[in-house]
GUGUZA-25318 format. One line per 5 residues: their letters; for each residue x, y, z of N, C-alpha, C, CB. Coordinates in steps of 0.02 Angstrom, whole numbers. Glycine has a CB too. Layout:
REM GUGUZA-25318
A) X Y Z X Y Z X Y Z X Y Z ~ ...
***
This chain:
REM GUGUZA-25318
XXXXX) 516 514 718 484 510 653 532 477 603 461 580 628 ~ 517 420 582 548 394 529 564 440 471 512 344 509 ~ 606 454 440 633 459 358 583 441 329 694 414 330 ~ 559 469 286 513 436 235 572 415 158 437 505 213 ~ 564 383 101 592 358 71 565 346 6 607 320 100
XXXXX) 601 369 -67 538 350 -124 562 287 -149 525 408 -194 ~ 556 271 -196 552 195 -228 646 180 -265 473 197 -311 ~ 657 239 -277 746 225 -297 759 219 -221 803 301 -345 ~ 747 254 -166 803 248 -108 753 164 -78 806 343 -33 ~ 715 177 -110 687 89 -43 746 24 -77 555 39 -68
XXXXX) 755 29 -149 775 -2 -195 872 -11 -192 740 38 -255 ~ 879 28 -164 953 36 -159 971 21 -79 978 116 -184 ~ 929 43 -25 924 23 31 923 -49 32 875 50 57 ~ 884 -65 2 849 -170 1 918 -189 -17 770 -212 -81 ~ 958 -160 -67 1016 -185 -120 1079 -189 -53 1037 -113 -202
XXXXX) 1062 -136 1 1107 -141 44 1170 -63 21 1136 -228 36 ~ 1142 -38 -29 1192 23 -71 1184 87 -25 1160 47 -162 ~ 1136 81 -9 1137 160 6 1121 175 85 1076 201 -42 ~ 1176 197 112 1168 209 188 1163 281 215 1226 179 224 ~ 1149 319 178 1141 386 222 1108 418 170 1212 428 251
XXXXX) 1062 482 181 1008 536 143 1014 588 177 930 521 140 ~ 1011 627 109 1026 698 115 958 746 126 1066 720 47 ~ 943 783 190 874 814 208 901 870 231 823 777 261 ~ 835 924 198 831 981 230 828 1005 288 800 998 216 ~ 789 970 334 784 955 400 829 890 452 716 944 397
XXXXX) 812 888 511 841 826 556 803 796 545 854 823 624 ~ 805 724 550 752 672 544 773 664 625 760 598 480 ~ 725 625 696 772 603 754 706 531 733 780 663 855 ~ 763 502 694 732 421 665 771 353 700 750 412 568 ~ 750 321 740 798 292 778 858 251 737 760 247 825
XXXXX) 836 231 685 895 204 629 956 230 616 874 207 567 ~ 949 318 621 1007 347 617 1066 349 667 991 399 607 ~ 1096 345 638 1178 342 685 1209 411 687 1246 288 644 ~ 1213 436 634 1275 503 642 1213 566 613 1373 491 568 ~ 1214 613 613 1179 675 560 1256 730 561 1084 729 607
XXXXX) 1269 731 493 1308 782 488 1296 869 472 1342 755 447 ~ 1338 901 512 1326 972 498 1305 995 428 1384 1006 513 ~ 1275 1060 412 1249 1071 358 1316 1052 320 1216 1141 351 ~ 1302 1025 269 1356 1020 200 1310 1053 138 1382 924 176 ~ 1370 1059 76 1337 1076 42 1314 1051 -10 1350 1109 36
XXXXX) 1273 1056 -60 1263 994 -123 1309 984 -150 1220 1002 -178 ~ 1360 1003 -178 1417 998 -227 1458 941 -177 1462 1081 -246 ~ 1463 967 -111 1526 914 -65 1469 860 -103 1541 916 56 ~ 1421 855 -89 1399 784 -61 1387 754 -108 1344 776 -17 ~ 1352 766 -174 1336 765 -236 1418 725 -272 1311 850 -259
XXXXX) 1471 767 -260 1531 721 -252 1572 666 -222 1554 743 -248 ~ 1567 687 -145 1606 635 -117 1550 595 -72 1673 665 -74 ~ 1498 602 -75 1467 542 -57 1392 502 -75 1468 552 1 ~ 1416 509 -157 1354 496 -202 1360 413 -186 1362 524 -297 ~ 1392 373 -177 1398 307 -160 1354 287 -95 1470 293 -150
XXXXX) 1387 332 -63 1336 309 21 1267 315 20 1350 360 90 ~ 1257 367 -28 1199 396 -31 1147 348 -78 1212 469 -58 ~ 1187 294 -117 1157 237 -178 1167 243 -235 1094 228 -186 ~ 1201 296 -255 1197 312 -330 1284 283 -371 1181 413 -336 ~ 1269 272 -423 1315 250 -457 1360 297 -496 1288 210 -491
XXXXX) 1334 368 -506 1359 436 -519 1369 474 -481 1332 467 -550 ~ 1408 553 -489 1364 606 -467 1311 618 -493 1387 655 -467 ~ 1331 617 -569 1254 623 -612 1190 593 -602 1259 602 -674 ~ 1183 560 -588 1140 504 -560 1110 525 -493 1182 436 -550 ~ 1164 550 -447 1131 587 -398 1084 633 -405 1168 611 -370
XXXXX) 1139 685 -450 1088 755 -449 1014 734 -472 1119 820 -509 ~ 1009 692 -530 937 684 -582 899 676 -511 929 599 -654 ~ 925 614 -472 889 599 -419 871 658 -378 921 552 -383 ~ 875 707 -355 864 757 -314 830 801 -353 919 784 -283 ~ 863 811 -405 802 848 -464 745 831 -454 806 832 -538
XXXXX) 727 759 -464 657 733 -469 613 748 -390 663 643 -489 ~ 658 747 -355 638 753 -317 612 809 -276 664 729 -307 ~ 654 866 -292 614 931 -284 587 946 -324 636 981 -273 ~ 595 932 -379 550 957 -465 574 1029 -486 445 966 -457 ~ 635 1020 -456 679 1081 -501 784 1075 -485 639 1181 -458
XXXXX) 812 1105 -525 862 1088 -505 905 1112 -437 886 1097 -552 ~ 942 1081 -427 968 1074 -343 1019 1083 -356 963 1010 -296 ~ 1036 1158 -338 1098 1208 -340 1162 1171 -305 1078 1284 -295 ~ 1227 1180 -315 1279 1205 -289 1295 1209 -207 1276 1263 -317 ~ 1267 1255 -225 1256 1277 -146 1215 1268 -99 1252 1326 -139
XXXXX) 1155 1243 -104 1108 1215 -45 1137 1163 -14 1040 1191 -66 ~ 1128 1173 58 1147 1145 114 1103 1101 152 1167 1190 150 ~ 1146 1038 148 1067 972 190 1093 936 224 1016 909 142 ~ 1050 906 275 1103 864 342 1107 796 318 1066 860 433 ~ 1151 771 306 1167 718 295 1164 657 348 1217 729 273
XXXXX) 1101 617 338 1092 569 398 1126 500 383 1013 558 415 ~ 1148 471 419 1183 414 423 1159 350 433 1219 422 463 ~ 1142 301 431 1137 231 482 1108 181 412 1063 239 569 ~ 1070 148 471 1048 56 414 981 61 427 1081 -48 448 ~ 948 76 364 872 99 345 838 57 310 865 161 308
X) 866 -8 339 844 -75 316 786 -115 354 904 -117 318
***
């Protein structure tokens, strides 16, 4: 099952910016290369808001905000999938 994707990640993907997404679940999407163990929002939200497309952390979080439609703690834990979703 493919990743599904909203209109900032198609947009940053196309740009070539953003190579890996952060999910609650496994995706087994043949695009992906690596899935990392649960991490938590703060690691990732920090050290890999770049991979992920964003030009902030801040920028990240809004993005995940919107995306659950509430804010995205600290501490929640998501697998971080890897590859070229181009």
């Amino acid at each position: 099952m493919n990743i599904p994707f909203n209109t900032w990640s198609k947009q940053r993907i196309a740009q070539g910016r953003k190579i890996c997404t952060s999910r609650k679940k496994m995706y087994s999407d043949p695009r992906v290369t690596y899935i990392s163990p649960l991490l938590p929002w703060w690691f990732i939200r920090t050290y890999l808001f770049r991979p992920e497309g964003a030009d902030s952390p801040g920028e990240l979080q809004a993005v995940i905000d919107n995306i659950f439609k509430r804010h995205v703690e600290d501490s929640e834990e998501f697998y971080v999938h890897f590859g070229n979703f181009k």
